[in-house]
FIDRENBA-557187 format. One record per residue (C-alpha): x, z, y; residue in three letters. Coordinates in pm, 1 decimal. Layout:
<sites>
<site><X>X</X><Z>Z</Z><Y>Y</Y><resn>Ala</resn></site>
...
</sites>
This chain:
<sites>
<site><X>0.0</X><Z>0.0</Z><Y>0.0</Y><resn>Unk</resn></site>
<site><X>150.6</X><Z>-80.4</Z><Y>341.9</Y><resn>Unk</resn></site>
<site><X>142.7</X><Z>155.8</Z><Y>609.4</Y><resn>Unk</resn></site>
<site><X>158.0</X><Z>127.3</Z><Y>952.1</Y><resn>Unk</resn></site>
<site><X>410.5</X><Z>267.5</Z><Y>1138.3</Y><resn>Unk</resn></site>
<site><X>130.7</X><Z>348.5</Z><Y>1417.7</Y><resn>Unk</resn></site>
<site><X>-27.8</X><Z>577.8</Z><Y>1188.6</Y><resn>Unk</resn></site>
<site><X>285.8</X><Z>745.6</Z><Y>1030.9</Y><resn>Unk</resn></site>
<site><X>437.8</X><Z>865.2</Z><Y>1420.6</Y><resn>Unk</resn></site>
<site><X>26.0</X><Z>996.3</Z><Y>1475.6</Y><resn>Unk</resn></site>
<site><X>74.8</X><Z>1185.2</Z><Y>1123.0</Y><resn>Unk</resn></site>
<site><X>366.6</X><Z>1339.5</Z><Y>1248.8</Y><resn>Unk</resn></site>
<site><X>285.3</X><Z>1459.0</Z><Y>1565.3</Y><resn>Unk</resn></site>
<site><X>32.0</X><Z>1689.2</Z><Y>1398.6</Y><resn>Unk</resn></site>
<site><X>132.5</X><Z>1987.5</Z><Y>1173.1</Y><resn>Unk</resn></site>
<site><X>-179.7</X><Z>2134.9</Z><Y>1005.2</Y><resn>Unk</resn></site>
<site><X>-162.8</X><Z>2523.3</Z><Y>841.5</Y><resn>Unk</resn></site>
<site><X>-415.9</X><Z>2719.8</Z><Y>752.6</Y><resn>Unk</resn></site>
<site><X>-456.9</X><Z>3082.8</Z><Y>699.5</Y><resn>Unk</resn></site>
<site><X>-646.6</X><Z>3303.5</Z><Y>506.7</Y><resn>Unk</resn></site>
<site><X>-730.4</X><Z>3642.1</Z><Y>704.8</Y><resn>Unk</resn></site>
<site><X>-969.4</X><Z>3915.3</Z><Y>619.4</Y><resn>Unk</resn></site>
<site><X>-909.1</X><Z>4205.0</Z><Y>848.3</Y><resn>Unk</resn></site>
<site><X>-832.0</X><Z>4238.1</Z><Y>1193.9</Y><resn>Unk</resn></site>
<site><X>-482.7</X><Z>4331.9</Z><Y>1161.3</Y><resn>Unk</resn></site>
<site><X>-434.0</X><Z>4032.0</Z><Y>921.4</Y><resn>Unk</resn></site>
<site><X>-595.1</X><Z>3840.6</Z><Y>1255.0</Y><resn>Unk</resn></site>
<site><X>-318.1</X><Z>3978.2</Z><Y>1482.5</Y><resn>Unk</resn></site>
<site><X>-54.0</X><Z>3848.8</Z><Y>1232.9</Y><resn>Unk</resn></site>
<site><X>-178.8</X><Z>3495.0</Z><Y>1223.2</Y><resn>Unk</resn></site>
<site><X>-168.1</X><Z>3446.8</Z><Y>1589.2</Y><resn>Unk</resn></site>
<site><X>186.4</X><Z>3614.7</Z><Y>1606.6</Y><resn>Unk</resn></site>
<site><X>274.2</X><Z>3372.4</Z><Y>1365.0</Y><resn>Unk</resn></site>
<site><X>80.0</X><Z>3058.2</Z><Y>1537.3</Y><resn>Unk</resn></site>
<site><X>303.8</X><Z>3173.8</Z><Y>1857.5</Y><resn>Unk</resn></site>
<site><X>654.7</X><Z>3200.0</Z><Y>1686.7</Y><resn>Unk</resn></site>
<site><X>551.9</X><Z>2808.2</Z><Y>1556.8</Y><resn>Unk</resn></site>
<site><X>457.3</X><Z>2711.7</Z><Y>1867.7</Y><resn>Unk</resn></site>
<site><X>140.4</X><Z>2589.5</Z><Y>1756.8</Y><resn>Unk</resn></site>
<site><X>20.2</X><Z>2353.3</Z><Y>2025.0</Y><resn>Unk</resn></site>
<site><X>-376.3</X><Z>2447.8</Z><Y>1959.9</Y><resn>Unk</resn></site>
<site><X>-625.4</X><Z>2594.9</Z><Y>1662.8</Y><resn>Unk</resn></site>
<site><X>-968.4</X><Z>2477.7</Z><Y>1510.9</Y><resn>Unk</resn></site>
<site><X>-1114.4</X><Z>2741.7</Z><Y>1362.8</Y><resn>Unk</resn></site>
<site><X>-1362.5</X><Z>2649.8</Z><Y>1084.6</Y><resn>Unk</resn></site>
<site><X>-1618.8</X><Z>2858.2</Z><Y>954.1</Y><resn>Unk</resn></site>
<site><X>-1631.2</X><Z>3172.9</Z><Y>787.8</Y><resn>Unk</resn></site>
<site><X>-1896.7</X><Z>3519.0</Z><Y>831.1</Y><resn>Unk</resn></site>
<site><X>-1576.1</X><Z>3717.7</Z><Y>918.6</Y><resn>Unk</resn></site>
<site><X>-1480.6</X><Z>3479.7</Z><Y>1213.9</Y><resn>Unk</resn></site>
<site><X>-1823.0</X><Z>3527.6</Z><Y>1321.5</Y><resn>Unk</resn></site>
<site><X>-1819.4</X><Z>3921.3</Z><Y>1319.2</Y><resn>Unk</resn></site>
<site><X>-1469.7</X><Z>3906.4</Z><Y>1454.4</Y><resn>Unk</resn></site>
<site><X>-1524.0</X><Z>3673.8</Z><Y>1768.4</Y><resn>Unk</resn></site>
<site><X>-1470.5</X><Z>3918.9</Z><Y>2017.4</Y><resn>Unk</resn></site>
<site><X>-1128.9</X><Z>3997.2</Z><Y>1884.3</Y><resn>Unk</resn></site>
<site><X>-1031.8</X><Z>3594.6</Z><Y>1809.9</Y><resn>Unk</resn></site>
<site><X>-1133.7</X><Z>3510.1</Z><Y>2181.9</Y><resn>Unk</resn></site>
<site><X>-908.0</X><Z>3760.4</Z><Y>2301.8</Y><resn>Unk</resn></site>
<site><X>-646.6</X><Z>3684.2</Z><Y>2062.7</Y><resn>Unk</resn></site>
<site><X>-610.4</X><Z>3322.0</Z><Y>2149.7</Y><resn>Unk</resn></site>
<site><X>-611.8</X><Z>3398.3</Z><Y>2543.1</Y><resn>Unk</resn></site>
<site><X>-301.6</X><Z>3648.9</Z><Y>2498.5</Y><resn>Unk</resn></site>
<site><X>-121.0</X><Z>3420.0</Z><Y>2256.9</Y><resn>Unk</resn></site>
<site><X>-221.6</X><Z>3158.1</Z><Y>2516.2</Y><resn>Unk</resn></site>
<site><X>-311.2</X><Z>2901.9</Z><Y>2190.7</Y><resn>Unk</resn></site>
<site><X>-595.5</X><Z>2702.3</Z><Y>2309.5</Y><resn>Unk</resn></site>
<site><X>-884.5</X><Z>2701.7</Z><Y>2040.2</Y><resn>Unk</resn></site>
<site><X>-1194.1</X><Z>2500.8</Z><Y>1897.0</Y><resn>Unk</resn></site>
<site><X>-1451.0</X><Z>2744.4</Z><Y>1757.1</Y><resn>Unk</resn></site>
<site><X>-1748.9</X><Z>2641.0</Z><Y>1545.0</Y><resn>Unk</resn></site>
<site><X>-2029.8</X><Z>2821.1</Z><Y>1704.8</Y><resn>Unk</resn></site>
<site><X>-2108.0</X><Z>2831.2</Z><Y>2081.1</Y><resn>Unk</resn></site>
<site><X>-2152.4</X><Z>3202.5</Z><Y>2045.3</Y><resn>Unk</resn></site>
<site><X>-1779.7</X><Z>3208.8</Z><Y>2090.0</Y><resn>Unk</resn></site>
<site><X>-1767.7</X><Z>3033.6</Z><Y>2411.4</Y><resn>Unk</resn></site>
<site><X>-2061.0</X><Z>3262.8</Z><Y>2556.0</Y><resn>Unk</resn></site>
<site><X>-1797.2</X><Z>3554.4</Z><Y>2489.3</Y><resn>Unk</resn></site>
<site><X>-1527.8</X><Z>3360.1</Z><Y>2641.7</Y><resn>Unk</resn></site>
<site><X>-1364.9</X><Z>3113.0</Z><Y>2378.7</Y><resn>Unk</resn></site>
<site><X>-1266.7</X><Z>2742.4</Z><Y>2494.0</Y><resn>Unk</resn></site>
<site><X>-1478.7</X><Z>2515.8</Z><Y>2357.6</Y><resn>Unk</resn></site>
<site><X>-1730.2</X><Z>2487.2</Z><Y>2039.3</Y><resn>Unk</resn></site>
<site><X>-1756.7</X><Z>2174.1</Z><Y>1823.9</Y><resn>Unk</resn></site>
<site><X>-2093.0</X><Z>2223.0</Z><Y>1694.4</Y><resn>Unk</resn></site>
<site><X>-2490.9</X><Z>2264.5</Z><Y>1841.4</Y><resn>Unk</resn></site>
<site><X>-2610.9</X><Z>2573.6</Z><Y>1955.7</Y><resn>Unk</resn></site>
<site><X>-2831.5</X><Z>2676.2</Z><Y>1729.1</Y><resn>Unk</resn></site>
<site><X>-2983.4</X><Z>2941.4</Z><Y>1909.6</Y><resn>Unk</resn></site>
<site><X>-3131.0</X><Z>2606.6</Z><Y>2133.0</Y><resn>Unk</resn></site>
<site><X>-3151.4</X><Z>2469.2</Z><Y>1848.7</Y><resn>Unk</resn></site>
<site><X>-3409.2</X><Z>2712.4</Z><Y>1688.4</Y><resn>Unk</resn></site>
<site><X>-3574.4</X><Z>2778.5</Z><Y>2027.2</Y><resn>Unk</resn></site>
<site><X>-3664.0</X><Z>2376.8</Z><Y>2080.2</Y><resn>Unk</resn></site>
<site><X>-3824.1</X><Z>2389.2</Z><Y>1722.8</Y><resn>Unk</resn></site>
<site><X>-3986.8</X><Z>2713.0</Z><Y>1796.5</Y><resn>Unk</resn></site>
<site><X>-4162.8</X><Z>2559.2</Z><Y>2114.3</Y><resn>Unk</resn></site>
<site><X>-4227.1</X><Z>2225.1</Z><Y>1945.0</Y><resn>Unk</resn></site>
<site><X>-4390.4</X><Z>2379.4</Z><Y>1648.6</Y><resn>Unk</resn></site>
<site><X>-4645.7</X><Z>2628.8</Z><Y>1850.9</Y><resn>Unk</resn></site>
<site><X>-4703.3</X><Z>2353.2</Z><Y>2089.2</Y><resn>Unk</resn></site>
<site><X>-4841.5</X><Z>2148.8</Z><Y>1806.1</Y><resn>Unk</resn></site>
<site><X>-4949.1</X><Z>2372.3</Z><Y>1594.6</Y><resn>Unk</resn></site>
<site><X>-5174.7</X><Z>2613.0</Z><Y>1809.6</Y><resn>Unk</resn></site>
<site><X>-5213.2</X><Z>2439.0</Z><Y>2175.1</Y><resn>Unk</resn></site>
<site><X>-5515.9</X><Z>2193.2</Z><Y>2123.7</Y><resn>Unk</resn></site>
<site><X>-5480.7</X><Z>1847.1</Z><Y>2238.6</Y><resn>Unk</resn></site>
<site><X>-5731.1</X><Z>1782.7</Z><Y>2562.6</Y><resn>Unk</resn></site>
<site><X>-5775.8</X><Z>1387.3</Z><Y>2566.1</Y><resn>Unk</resn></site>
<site><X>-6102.3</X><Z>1379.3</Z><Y>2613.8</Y><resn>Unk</resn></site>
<site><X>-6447.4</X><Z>1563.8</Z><Y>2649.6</Y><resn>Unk</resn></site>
<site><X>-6541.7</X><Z>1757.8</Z><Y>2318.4</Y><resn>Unk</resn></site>
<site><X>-6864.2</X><Z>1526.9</Z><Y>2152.6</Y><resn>Unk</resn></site>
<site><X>-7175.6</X><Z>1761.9</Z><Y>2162.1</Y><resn>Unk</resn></site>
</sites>
């Protein structure tokens, strides 16, 4: 298969690492780490324990000064960068007001027939 050399110098301008953490002082560790590396930025993917931990990964990436993607939008209302996914809290609220708007708010058109 040929390659192009385009897409080999774009491969290698990007290191990816991931990291398993599951307490906050595991947290701490990762972004020393992601500091010492340089790490140029971080996407965070998805996991319960980011989501219970946002607070402390917001503040985290501010002091290590490692600019980072978050899943949720949640993050960004506590002070994160930037999310790469809807906010499902519109999200539920526009279905929410669709739904009772249809469901319970009778359509006036016209006259009722007597």
């Amino acid at each position: 298969m040929n390659q192009n050399p385009a897409d080999s110098r774009i491969r290698n301008r990007f290191n990816a690492n991931s990291s398993r953490t599951s307490t906050a002082i595991e947290l701490e560790a990762a972004f020393a780490s992601l500091e010492r590396r340089g790490a140029g930025a971080l996407v965070m993917g998805a996991d319960p324990f980011f989501q219970v931990q946002q607070q402390q990964l917001v503040a985290l990436a501010a002091r290590h000064r490692i600019p980072t993607i978050y899943e949720w939008p949640e993050f960004v209302r506590v002070g994160g960068l930037v999310a790469y996914s809807a906010d499902r809290l519109d999200g539920f609220g526009r279905k929410a007001e669709s739904f009772t708007n249809s469901a319970f708010i009778p359509s006036v058109t016209s006259p009722p027939v007597v």
